[in-house]
C-alpha distance (Angstrom), angle and dihedral (degrees) to the residues before:
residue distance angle dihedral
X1 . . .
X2 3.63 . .
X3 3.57 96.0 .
X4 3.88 94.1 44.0
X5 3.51 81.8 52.7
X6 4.01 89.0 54.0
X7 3.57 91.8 55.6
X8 3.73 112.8 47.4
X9 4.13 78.6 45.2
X10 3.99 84.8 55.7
X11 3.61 91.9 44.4
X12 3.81 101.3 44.2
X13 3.94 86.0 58.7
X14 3.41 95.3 48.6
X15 3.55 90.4 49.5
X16 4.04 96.3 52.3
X17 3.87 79.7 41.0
X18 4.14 90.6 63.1
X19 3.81 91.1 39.5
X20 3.79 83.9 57.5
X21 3.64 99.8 54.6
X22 3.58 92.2 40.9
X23 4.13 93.2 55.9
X24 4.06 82.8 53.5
X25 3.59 95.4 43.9
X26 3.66 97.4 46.6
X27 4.00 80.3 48.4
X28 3.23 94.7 57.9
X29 3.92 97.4 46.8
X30 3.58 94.1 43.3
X31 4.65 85.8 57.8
X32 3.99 88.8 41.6
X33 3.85 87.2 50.0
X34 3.66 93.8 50.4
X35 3.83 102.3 37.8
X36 3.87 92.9 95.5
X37 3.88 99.7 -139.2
X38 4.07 127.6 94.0
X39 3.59 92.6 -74.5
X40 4.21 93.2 68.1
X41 3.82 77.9 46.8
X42 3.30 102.1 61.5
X43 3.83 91.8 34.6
X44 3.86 85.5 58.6
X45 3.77 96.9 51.6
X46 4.14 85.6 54.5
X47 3.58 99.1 48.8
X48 3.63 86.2 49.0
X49 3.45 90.2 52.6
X50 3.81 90.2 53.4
X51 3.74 91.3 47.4
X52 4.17 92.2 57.8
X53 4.06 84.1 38.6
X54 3.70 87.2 54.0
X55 3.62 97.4 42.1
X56 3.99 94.4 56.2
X57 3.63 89.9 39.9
X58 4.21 82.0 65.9
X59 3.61 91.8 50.8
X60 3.68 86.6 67.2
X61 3.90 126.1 86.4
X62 3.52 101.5 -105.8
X63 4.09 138.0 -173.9
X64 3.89 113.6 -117.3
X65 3.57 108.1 -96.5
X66 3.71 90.3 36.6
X67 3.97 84.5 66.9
X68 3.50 90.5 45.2
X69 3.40 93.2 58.4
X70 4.08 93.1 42.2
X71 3.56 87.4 48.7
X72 3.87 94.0 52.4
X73 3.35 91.9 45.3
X74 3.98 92.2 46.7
X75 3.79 88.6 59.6
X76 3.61 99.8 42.5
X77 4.11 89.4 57.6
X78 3.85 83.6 47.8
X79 3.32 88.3 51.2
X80 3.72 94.3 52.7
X81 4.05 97.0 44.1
X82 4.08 93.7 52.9
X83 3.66 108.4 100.6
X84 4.00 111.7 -113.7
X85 3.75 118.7 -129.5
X86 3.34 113.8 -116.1
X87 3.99 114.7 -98.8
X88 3.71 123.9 -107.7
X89 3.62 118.4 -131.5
X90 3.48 118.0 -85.4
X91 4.56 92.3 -130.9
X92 2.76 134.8 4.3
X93 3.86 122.1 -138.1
X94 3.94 106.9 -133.2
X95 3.97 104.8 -160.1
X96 3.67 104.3 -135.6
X97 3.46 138.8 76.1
X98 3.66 124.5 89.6
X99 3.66 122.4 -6.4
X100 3.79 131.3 -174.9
């Protein structure tokens, strides 16, 4: 029991270890994507890519976690290729108040 014990330990880090790398990797996309020059160009064209990948990937019979894993993937690149909306400032300086 030990040993089973061992694993699902093992695998449970390895797990919140891929989740990890996936948060920074999807950061890192999601800033290429957005930077405006040829690099979020060519980042485009290869999350397209995925995307069409992806979508005849779930054309294909697949076994249960293998969908679950196309469909996460499916909505990540989705994710990606939606446009952001621009951010609002963070404050906003009011000019007023006391002056000298």
């Amino acid at each position: 029991m030990a040993d089973l014990n061992a694993v699902l330990t093992r695998l449970n880090d390895r797990l919140l270890r891929l989740e990890g790398e996936l948060f920074v990797l999807r950061s890192l996309a999601r800033a290429t994507l957005t930077a405006g020059d040829d690099h979020a160009a060519r980042m485009r064209k290869l999350v397209e890519a995925a995307k069409v990948a992806l979508d005849d990937e779930a054309k294909r019979e697949l076994d249960k976690p293998t969908r679950k894993y196309v469909d996460a993937a499916t909505a990540l690149v989705e994710e990606l290729l939606v446009e952001p909306t621009p951010a609002r400032p963070l404050f906003t300086v009011i000019d007023g108040g006391r002056r000298d």
